[in-house]
N, C-alpha and C positions, 0 to 999 in steps of 0.2 A: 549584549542584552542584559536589563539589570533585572534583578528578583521584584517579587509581586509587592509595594510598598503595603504596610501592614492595614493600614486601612480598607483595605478591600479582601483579605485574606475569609473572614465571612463569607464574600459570599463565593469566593474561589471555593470554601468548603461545601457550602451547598452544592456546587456546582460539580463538585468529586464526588458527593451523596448519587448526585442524578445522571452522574457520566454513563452513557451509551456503554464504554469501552472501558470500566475502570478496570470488571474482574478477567478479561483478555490481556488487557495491558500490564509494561511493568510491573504499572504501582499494585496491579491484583493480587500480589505477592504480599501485598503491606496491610498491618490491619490500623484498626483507626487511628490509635497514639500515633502510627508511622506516618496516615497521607495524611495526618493535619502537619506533621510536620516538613511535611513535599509539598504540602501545598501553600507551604509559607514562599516556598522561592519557586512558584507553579506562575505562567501568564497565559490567560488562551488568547490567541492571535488569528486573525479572520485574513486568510491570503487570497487574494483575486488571480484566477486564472490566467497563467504567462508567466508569474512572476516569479521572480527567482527567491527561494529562503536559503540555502547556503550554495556558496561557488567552491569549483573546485580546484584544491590546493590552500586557501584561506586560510587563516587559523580558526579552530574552533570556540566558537563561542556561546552554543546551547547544544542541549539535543532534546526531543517533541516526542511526545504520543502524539498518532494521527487521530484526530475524533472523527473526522469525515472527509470527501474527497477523496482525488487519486493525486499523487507526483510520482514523477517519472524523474529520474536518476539519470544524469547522464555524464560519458567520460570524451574528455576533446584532445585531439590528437594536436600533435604539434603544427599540423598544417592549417588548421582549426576544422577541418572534419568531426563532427560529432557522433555517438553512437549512445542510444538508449539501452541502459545493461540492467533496469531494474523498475520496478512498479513499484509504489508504497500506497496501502490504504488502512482504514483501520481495522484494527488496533497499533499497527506495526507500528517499530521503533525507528524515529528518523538519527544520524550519527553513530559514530564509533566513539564509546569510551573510552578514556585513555592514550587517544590520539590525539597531535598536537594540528592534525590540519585533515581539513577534509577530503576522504578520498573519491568523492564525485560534487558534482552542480545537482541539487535538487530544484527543479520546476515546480510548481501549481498547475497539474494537467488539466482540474476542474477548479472549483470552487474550495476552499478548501480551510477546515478550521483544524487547527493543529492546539496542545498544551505545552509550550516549552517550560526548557528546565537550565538558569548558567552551567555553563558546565563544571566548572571549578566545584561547586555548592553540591551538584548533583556526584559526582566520583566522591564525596564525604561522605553523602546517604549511602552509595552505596558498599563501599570499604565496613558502614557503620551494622548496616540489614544484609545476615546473607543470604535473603529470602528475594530481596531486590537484587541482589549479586545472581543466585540461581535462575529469576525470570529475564533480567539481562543475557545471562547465557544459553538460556532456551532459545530465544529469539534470535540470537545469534545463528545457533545450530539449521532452526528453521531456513533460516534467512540460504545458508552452506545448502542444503538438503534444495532449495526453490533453485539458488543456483545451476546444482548440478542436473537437475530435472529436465532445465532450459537448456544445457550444454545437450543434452539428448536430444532435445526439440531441433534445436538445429542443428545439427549433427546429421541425423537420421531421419526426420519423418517428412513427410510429401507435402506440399505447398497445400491441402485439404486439411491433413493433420494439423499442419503448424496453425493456421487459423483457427481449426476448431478446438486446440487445444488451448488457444488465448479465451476464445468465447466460457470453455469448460472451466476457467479459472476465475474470470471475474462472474461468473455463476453459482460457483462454488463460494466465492468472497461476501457476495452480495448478500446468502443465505446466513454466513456468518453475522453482520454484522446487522444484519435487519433489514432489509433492502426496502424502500419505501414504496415499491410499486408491488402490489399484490400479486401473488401468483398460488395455484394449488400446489399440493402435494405432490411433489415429485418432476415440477417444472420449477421452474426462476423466470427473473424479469429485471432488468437491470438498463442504465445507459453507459453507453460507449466513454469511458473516458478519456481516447487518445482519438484524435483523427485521422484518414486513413494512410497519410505520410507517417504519422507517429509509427502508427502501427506497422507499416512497408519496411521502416525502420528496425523495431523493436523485433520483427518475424526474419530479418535479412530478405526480405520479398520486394517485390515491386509494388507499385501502388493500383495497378493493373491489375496483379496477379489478385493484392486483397481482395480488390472488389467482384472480379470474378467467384472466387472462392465463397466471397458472403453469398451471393448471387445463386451458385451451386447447393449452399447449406439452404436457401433459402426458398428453393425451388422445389428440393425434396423435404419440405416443412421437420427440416431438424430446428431449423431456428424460426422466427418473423419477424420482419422490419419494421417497428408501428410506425417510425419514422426516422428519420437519418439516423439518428444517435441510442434508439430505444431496442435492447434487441430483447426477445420473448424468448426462453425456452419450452417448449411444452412439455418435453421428454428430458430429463437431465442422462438417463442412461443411452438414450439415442447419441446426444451429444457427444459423451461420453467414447460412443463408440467411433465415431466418426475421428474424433480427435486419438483413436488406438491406443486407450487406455482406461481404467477403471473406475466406475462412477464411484463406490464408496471406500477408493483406497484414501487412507488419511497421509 
């Protein structure tokens, strides 16, 4: 992927003016001198759901702020068995710096507009900013800290848990990032970004067990279904609970 030709760099910086995600992301680390200078080799790119933006083992060749959308990560076994080991939404950081090849396949679970960055171009900024180096490494940490969370998920909690604690997280992400469906204080409202194989998947569960489980959350009005894909929180602490664990831990 080649950097943003100079012509269009204008209105790429407008476009970091009015980013959803600039001071979540990376480049939030960076003050002006620095993202006019990011956003010289910056491209946003509009991915259609399905599709694949990096495969895994490949060599690398960008890595993305997420502006909007979900992708889902996944790792294939030698048999070609796949396993979903990761969600990404915005702000989050797509690739590993510093790495010569990619260590999963990133899908477009939804719709999904990404900012890439060459990679080559991007490990100069950030060797050059160690404020870009420090927000790299945060996100990294996050990333370590979401992991082990999920190793507890399934590890330990009951086919009730494991679902409510997926609903509790893209409920939690949604409010992050501005969720465009209204909701009050102290509920969320968000759409499904995986379908219910993804997520059979992503939970070690059946596709069975999911929809039962929504079925359960949704019968004792922790959650409501407006429609296949649209789920209502009215309670986030209900949720919370349900999923055996704490509404305002960060």
């Amino acid at each position: 992927m080649h950097g943003t030709p100079p012509s269009i760099i204008p209105d790429v910086l407008q476009r970091c003016d009015h980013c959803a995600v600039r001071h979540q992301a990376v480049c939030g680390a960076m003050d002006d001198v620095q993202v006019k200078k990011l956003a010289q080799i910056a491209h946003r790119k509009k991915v259609p759901a399905g599709q694949t933006i990096i495969s895994d083992e490949e060599p690398v060749d960008f890595f993305a702020n997420v502006i909007s959308g979900a992708i889902k990560l996944t790792k294939t076994l030698p048999d070609g068995r796949q396993q979903i080991v990761g969600l990404l939404f915005a702000p989050d950081f797509l690739g590993r710096a510093y790495s010569k090849h990619n260590p999963y396949t990133a899908e477009a679970a939804t719709d999904v507009e990404i900012c890439t960055f060459p990679n080559a171009a991007f490990e100069r900024l950030v060797g050059e900013y160690p404020g870009l180096q420090q927000r790299l490494f945060q996100h990294t940490l996050d990333e370590l800290d979401a992991a082990r969370d999920w190793m507890l998920l399934l590890g330990r909690k009951t086919a009730e848990e494991k679902v409510a604690s997926f609903l509790h997280m893209l409920a939690r992400r949604s409010l992050l990032t501005g969720c465009v469906h209204k909701a009050s204080p102290g509920s969320a409202a968000f759409e499904l970004p995986l379908t219910r194989s993804d997520m059979a998947d992503y939970l070690g569960l059946t596709i069975e067990t999911v929809s039962r489980q929504l079925t359960r959350l949704k019968t004792s009005n922790v959650v409501r279904l407006s429609t296949n894909r649209l789920i209502m929180v009215p309670d986030l602490d209900r949720l919370a609970q349900a999923a055996g664990q704490d509404n305002h831990r960060h």
